[in-house]
C-alpha positions in Angstrom: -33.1 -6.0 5.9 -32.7 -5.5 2.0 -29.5 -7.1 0.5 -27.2 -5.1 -0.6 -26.3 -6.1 -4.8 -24.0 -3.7 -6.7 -24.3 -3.7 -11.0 -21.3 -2.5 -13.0 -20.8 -1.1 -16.6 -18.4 -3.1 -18.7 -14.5 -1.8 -18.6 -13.7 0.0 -22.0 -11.2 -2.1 -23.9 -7.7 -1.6 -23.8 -5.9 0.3 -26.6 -4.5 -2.9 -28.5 -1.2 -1.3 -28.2 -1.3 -1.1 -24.3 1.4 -3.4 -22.3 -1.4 -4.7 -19.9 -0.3 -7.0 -16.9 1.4 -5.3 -14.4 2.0 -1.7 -16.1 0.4 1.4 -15.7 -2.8 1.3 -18.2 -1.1 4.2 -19.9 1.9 2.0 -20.5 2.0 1.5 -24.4 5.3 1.5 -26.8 6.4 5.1 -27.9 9.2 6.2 -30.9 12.5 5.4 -30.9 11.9 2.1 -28.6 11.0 4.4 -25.7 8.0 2.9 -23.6 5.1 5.6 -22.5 3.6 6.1 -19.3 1.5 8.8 -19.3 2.1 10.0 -22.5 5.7 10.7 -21.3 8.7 8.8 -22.5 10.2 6.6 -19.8 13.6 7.1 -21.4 12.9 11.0 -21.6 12.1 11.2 -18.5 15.1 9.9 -17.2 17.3 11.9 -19.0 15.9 14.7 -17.7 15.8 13.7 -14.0 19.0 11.5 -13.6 18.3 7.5 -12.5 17.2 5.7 -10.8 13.8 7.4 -11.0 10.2 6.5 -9.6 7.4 7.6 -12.2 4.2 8.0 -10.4 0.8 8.0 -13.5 -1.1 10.2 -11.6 -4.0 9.0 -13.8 -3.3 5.6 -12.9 -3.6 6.7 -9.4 -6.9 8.5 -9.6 -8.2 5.9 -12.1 -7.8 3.2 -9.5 -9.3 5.6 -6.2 -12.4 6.3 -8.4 -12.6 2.6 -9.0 -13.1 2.1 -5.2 -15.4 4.6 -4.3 -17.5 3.5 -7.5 -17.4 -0.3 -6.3 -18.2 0.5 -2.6 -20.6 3.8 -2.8 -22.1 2.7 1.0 -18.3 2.5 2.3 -15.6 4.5 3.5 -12.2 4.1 1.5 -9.0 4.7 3.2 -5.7 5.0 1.4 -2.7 3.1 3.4 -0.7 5.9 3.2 2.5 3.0 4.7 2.3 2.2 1.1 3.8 6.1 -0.4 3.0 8.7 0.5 4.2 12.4 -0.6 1.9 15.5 -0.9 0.8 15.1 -4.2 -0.6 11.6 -3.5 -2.2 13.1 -0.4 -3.9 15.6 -2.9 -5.0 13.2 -5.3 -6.7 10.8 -3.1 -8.2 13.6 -1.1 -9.5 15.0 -4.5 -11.1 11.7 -5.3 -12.8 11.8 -2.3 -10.9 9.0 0.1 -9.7 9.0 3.3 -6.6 8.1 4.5 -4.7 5.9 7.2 -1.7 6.6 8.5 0.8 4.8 11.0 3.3 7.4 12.0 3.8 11.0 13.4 5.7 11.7 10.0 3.2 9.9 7.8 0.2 12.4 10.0 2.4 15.6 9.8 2.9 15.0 6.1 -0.8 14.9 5.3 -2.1 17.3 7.3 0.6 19.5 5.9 -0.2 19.4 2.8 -3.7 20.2 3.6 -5.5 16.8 3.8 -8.2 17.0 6.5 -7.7 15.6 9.8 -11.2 14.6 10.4 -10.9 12.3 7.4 -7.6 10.5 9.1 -7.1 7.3 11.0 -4.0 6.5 13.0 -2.7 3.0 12.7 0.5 1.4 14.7 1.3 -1.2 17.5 3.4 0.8 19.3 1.9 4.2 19.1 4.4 7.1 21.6 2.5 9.0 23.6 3.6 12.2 21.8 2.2 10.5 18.8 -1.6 10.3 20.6 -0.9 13.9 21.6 -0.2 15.1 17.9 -3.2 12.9 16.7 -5.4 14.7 19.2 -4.2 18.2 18.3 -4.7 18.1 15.2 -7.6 16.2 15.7 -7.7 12.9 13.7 -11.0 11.4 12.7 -10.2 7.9 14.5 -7.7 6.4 16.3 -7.0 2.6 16.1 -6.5 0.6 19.6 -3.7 -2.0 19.2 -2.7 -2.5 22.8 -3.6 -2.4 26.4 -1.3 0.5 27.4 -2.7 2.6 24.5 -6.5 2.7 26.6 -4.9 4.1 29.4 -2.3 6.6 27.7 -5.2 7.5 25.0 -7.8 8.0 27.8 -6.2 10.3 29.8 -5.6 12.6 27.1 -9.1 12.9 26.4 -12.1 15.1 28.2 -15.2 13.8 28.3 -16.6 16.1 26.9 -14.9 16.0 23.6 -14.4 12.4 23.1 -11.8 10.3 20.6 -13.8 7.7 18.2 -11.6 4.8 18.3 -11.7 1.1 16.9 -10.1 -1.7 18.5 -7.9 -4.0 16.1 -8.8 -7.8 16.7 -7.2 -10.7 15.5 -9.7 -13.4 13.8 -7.5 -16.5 13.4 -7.4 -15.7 9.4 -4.4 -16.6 7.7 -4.6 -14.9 4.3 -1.5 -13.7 1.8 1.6 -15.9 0.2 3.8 -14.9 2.9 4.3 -15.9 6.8 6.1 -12.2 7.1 3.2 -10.6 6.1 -0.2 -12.6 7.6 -1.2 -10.0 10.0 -4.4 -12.0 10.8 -3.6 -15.1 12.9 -1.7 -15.4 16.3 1.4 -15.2 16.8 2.8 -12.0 15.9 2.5 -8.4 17.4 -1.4 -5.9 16.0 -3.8 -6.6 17.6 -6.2 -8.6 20.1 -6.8 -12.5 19.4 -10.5 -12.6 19.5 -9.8 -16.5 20.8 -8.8 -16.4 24.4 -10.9 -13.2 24.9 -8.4 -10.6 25.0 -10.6 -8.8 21.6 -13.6 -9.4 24.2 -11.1 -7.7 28.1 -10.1 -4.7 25.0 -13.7 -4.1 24.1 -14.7 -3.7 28.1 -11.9 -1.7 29.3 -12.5 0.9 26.2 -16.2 1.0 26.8 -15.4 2.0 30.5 -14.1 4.9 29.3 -15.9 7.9 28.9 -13.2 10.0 27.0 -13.2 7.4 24.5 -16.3 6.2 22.2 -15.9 2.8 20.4 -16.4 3.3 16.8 -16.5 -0.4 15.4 -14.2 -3.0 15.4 -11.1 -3.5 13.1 -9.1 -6.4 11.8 -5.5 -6.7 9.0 -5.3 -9.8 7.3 -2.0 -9.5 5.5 -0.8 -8.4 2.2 -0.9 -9.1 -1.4 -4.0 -11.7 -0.8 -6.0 -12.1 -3.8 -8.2 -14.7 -2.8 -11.5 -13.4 -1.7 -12.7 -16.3 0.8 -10.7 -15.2 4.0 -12.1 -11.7 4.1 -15.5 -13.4 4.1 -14.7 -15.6 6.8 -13.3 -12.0 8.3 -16.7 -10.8 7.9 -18.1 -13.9 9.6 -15.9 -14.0 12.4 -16.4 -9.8 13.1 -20.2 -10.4 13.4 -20.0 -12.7 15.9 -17.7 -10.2 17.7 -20.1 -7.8 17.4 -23.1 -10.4 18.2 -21.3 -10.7 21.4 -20.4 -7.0 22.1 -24.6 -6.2 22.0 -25.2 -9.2 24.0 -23.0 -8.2 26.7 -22.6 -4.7 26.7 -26.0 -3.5 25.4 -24.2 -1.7 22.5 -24.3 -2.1 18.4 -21.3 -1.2 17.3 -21.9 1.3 13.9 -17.8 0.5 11.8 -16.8 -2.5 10.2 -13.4 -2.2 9.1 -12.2 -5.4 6.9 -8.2 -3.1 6.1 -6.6 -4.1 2.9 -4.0 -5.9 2.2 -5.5 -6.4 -1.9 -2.9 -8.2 -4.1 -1.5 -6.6 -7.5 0.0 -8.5 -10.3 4.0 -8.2 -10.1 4.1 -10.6 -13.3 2.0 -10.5 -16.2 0.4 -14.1 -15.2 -0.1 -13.5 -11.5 -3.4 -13.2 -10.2 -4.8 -10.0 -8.9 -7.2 -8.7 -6.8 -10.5 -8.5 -7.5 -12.7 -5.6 -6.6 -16.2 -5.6 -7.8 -16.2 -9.3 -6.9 -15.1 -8.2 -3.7 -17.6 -5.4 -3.4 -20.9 -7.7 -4.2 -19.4 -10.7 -2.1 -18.2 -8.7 0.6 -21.3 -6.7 1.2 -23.5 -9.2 0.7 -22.4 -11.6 3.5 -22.1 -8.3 5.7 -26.1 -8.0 5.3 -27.0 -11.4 5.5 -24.8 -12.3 8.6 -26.0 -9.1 10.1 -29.8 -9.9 9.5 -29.2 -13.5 10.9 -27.9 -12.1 14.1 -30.7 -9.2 14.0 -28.0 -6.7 13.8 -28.1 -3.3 12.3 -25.5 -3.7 9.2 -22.2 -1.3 10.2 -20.8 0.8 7.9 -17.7 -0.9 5.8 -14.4 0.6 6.0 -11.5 -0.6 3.9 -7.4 0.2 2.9 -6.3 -0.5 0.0 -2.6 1.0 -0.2 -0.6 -1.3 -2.7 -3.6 -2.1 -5.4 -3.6 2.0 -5.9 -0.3 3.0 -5.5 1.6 -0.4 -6.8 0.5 -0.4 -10.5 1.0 3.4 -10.8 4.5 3.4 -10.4 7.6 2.0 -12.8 11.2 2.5 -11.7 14.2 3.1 -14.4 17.8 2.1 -13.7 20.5 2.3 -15.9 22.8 -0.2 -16.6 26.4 0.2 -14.7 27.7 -3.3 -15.9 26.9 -6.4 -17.7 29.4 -9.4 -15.9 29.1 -13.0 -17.5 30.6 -15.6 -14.8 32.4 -19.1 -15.9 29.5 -20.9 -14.5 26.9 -19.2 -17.4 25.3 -16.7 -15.5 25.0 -12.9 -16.2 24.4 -10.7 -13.8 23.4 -7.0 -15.0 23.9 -4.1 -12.3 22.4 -1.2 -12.1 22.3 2.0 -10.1 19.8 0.8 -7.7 19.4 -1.7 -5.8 18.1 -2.9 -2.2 18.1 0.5 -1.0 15.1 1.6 -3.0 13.6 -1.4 -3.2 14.7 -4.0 -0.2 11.1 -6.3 -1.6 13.6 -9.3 -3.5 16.0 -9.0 -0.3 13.3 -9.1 2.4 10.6 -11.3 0.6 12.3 -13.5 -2.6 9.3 -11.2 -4.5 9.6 -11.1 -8.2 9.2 -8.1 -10.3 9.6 -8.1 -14.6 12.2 -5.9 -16.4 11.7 -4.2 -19.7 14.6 -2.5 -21.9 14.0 1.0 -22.9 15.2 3.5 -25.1 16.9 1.2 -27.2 16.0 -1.3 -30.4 17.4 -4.1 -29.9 17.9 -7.2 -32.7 20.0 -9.4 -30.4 18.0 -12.8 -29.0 16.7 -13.2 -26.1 18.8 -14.0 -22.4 18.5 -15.0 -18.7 20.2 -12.8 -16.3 19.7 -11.4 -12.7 19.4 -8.2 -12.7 21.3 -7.2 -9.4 21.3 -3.6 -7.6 24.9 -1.9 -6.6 24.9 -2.8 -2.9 27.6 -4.9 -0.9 25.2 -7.5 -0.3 24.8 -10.4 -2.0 21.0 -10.9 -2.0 21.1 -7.7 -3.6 19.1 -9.0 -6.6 16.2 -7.1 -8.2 15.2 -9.6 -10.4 16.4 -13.2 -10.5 16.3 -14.9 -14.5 14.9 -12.0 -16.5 14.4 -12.3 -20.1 16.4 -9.4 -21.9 18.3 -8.8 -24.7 21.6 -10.8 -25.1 23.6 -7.1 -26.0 22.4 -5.4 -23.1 25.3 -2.8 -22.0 26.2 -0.4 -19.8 24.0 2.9 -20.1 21.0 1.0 -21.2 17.8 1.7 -19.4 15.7 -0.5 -17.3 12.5 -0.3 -16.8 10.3 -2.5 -13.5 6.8 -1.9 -13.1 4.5 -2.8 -10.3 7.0 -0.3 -8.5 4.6 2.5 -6.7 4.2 0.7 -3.3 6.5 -0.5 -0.5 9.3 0.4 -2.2 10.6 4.0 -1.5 8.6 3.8 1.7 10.8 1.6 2.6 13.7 2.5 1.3 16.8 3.4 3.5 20.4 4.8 3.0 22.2 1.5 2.9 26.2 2.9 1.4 25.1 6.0 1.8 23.0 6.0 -1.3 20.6 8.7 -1.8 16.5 7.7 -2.1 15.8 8.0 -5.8 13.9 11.1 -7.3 10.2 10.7 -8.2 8.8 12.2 -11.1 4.9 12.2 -11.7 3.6 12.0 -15.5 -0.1 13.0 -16.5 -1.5 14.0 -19.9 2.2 14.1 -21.6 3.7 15.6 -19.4 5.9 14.9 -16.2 7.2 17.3 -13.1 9.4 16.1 -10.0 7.6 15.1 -7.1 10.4 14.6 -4.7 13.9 15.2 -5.3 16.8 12.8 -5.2 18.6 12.5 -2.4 22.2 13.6 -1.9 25.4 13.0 0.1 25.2 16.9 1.6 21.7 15.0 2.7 23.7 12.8 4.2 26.1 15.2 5.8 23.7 17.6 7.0 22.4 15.2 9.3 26.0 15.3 11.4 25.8 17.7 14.4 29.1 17.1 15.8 32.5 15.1 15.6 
């Protein structure tokens, strides 16, 4: 079996005027104190679009796709479309040649709506309805993802055996990967998937192989998010192959998908480590063909899901000031139109994000303050101790990168507050995405009093 080893060209330098760290590549300082992002003023943009507003780089976002299917030619790239999702993003990652994974009958209907091919779907979710299986085998999805025992039996007897569903059954390797216990999806313990220890990976495996209507793809396994160490998806790797060591042995079958998920970190702070692909890619694949030849296996093709490392860096939300309040105790706590409700992150997590004034020149020195959002909570806090100008005031414009994933997918209408606007900016110029949510929004919703 010949061993896999991927070469890569040198990445061009950055302009030296770029921000780096944890903004947009485009990000670089533009006139009058503004702060470009796709050759479009942050400020700019805001004033035409109202705040807060989401600004999506579309080049950002096709920059980092291409960078995936370039690192892992032999693989098959899935966007995690949990991590936003709108119908332009479906577009551009269809365009650039990925697939996508999806977790929901919304997130499904979306894509296929806006045109993005069914066949090139796979439908995630622990608790999948069984109008949700129905819908995925209308339309047809490419493959569905087995995360329980009740979903073999529902699944299977929507399906002729004639015209059977590929599916891949989620295991759980005993990996604990990522910063934080909410989010390790790969040990015990909590609700995906089938512990490979104890067998229930091995009773899921049989009971889908004894169904005709359904044919077992590969195996699948979610470590967690944000992990940017690179060891626990090669003890992944490890752990899979003896799955699929033990699957042939027993069952007489070889198993042709590997899918690894994703789960790969960003940098929220210009200092934080980050993910690193080609690493990844040569490591990764490497250990795939080398366990695989040990075990006189046939190498499976590699499936991955990166949602946050291409959607993440692409995005920067802008607040505006509301009020700057100094407390007798020394603190100073800066509100702004947002808050929890577009990005609950701070709230749910303690995660930390930076904060950039734009718009405005400012001579004043340097202070700590929390930037906080406008909802009656008090762990309402975007940003704990940032580093701003000491004459920041109401109206000025905030800026917080790292911004384009889990945050307006999980945004809600805590007080009634609408979900922010999103605005995309490409080549020097920006358009609205989505529009901003309003209080007839709201309203509409009521059928009857």
């Amino acid at each position: 079996m010949t061993q896999l080893t991927v070469r890569y060209a040198p990445a061009a330098p950055a302009p030296a005027d770029a921000l780096g760290g944890p903004w947009p590549a485009s990000a670089r300082p533009g006139p009058g104190a503004d702060l470009l992002v796709g050759g479009v003023g942050l400020a700019e943009t805001a004033e035409r679009f109202g705040t807060p507003l989401y600004v999506l780089d579309e080049g950002e976002v096709r920059s980092r796709a291409r960078a995936y299917r370039r690192a892992l030619p032999h693989a098959e790239v899935l966007y995690a479309a949990k991590a936003f999702l709108c119908s332009a993003m479906a577009d551009w990652v269809a365009e650039e040649g990925l697939g996508l994974d999806v977790c929901s009958s919304g997130e499904l209907w979306l894509a296929v709506s806006a045109g993005f091919p069914a066949q090139r779907i796979l439908l995630h979710g622990n608790a999948k309805s069984p109008e949700e299986l129905r819908l995925a085998r209308r339309l047809r999805v490419g493959r569905i993802v087995i995360d329980g025992q009740a979903e073999i039996a529902r699944l299977a007897a929507l399906v002729a055996a004639d015209t059977p569903q590929k599916v891949l059954v989620r295991v759980v390797p005993g990996i604990a990967a990522g910063h934080h216990a909410a989010v390790r999806t790969g040990v015990g313990g909590q609700k995906f998937g089938f512990p490979i220890e104890g067998g229930d990976a091995a009773d899921a495996i049989a009971r889908v192989l004894d169904q005709p209507g359904l044919e077992l793809a590969g195996l699948h396994c979610h470590l967690g998010s944000q992990i940017t160490e690179l060891e626990p998806f090669l003890q992944a790797v490890d752990a899979l192959v003896r799955l699929l060591v033990d699957v042939r042995d027993r069952h007489g079958v070889e198993l042709p998908e590997l899918d690894l998920g994703g789960g790969h970190g960003i940098k929220y702070l210009p200092g934080d480590a980050e993910f690193d692909l080609p690493e990844f890619a040569v490591r990764v694949t490497d250990r795939l063909a080398v366990r695989c030849a040990e075990a006189d296996l046939d190498v499976p093709r590699l499936i991955v899901e990166p949602g946050r490392a291409i959607a993440g860096p692409a995005g920067v939300a802008v607040y505006r000031v509301l009020s700057v309040k100094h407390s007798a105790d020394g603190r100073t706590f800066v509100a702004v139109d947002g808050g929890m409700s577009d990005n609950p992150r701070p709230a749910l997590y303690g995660s930390p994000y930076s904060v950039r004034l734009v718009g405005r020149k400012s001579d004043a020195g340097a202070a700590r303050v929390d930037v906080v959002g406008r909802h009656c909570e008090a762990g309402d806090v975007l940003v704990r101790d940032a580093v701003l100008p000491a004459d920041l005031r109401p109206g000025d414009l905030l800026a917080v990168p790292a911004a384009g994933a889990y945050q307006l997918s999980m945004a809600s209408g805590y007080n009634l507050v609408g979900r922010p606007a999103v605005a995309a900016v490409k080549d020097g110029r920006a358009r609205l995405l989505i529009r901003r949510e309003t209080v007839e929004d709201f309203r509409l919703r009521e059928v009857g009093r």
